[in-house]
N, C-alpha and C positions, 0 to 999 in steps of 0.2 A: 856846666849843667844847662846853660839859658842855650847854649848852640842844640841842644837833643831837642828841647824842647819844640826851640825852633825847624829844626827839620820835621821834628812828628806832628807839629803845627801844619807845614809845607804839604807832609804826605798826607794828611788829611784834611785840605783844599784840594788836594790833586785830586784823591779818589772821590770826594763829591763835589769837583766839576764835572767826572768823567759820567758819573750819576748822572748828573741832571743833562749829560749832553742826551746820555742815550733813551734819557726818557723822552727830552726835547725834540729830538728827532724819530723814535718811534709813535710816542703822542698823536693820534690822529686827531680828536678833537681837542687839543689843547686845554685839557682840564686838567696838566700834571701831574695824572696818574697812569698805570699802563693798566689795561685790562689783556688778559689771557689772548683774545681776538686779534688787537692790535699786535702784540709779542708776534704771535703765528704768521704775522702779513711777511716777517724778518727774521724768522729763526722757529726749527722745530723744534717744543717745546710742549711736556706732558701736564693736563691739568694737574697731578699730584706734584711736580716740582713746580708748580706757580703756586700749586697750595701751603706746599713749605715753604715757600719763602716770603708769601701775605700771611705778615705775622701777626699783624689784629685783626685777621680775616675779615675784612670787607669786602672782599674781592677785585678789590685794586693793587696796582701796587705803588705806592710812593718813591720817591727819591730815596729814602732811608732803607726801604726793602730792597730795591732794583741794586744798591749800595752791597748792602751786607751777600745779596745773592749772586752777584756779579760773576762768579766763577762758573754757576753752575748754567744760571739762565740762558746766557750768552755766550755757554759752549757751543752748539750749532744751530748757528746761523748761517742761511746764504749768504750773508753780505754784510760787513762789519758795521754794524745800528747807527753808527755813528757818522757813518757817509751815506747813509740812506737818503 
């Protein structure tokens, strides 16, 4: 039981470093969140799927959002967010 644990502990550091890489490198002013603008500089991307996935509509998106959205947001992109 401690080995599951441990790996779904593992998979979930993996999937938010992967988070915070690509916010870390899409981030243009380094305030740790992405706005709609910044996403567009790296990947087409429609305000209604940024809307779904800023889940306490601020209209940012946090670590936690960019996380959970991951599949959809960062479907196309010119160029992998991450080597930006």
């Amino acid at each position: 039981m401690k080995q599951v644990g441990l790996v779904l502990l593992m998979f979930f550091a993996a999937s938010t470093a992967h988070a915070v890489d690509r916010v870390a490198v899409v981030d243009k002013n380094g305030d740790n969140k992405l706005t709609l603008l910044e996403i567009r500089e790296v990947c087409k991307l429609s305000a209604s799927l940024f809307n779904a996935a800023d889940k306490n509509k601020d209209g940012f998106l946090n670590v936690k959002e960019v996380r959970t959205g991951k599949r959809y947001l960062f479907a196309n992109c010119k160029v992998d967010p991450r080597k930006v």
